[in-house]
C-alpha positions, 0 to 999 in steps of 0.5 A: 941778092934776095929782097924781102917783100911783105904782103900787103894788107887786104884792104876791103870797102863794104855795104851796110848789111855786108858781113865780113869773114868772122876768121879775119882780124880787121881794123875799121879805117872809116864807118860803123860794125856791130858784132852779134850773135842769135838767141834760140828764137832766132833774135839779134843779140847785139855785143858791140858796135865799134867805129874808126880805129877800132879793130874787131874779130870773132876769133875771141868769142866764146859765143859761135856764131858771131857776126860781124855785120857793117852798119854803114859803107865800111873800109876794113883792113886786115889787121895782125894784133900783137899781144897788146892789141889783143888785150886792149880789144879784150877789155873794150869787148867787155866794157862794150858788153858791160855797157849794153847789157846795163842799158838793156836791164833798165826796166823803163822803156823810155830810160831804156832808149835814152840810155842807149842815145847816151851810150852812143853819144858818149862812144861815138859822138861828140861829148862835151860838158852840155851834153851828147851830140850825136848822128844816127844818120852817121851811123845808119842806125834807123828807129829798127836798129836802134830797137835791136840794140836795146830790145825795144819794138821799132814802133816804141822806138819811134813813138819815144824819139818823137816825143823826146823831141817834143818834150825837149829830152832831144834837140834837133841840131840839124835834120842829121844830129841830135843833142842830148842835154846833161841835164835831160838824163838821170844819174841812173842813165849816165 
């Protein structure tokens, strides 16, 4: 009598900074990735950044090459899409680039970044009818990401946050969480 064996998932703990194999499909059980590829300067062009439940590939880039690069301690496994998955992680692939490209259009530095806190308050964070909470500690997204993300240097990105705070734009909640309230950002940025 034969018995079926199915082989099992590879199942992958990661740093942040580690890059996984670009010709896998993986679903994130726990942490943050950014997807991304290189001007011809040699600068990060971020396509999207995606957390637990997501499941991210390069295998649908027109774009080579395309890294798939963990922001924090990550825990992926190899994930076989049905038809289905492929065509909700293409929608999510072009709203994420839909999203990040509208930030990074937004000529004002300062509703640039607030734009970005935003997006990742709304994506990643918790949302309610207030305002945005979110953790960049979280998400390991220092002042230096943060700038690559939505092209800024990490000296504006700092000089920006610190006086958002001052000025009340950004509340601290905890020494890990800001909040961004409703109220704080133009119809423009939502």
């Amino acid at each position: 009598m034969a018995t079926a064996t199915t082989a099992q998932a590879l199942r992958l703990t990661l740093q942040p900074n580690d890059v996984l194999p670009e010709s896998l499909n993986w679903k994130i059980q726990e942490g943050y990735i950014r997807t991304a590829t290189w001007d011809e300067e040699g600068e990060t062009i971020t396509l999207g950044v995606w957390g637990p439940g997501d499941w991210v590939t390069a295998a649908y880039s027109a774009l080579k090459p395309v890294e798939i690069q963990c922001l924090t301690t990550v825990v992926v496994e190899q994930f076989q899409p049905e038809p289905a998955d492929i065509e909700a992680l293409l929608l999510q692939q072009i709203k994420n680039l839909e999203e990040i490209f509208q930030v990074n259009r937004i000529r004002s530095a300062d509703q640039r970044l607030l734009a970005l806190l935003a997006w990742i308050g709304r994506r990643f964070g918790q949302v309610s009818s207030r305002g945005y909470r979110l953790s960049l500690k979280d998400m390991n997204l220092t002042h230096k990401s943060l700038a690559d993300l939505c092209g800024l240097t990490r000296v504006t990105v700092t000089k920006m946050l610190n006086r958002y705070k001052g000025e009340g734009v950004l509340q601290q909640i905890s020494k890990d969480d800001l909040f961004i309230p409703s109220v704080a950002l133009l119809p423009s940025v939502i």
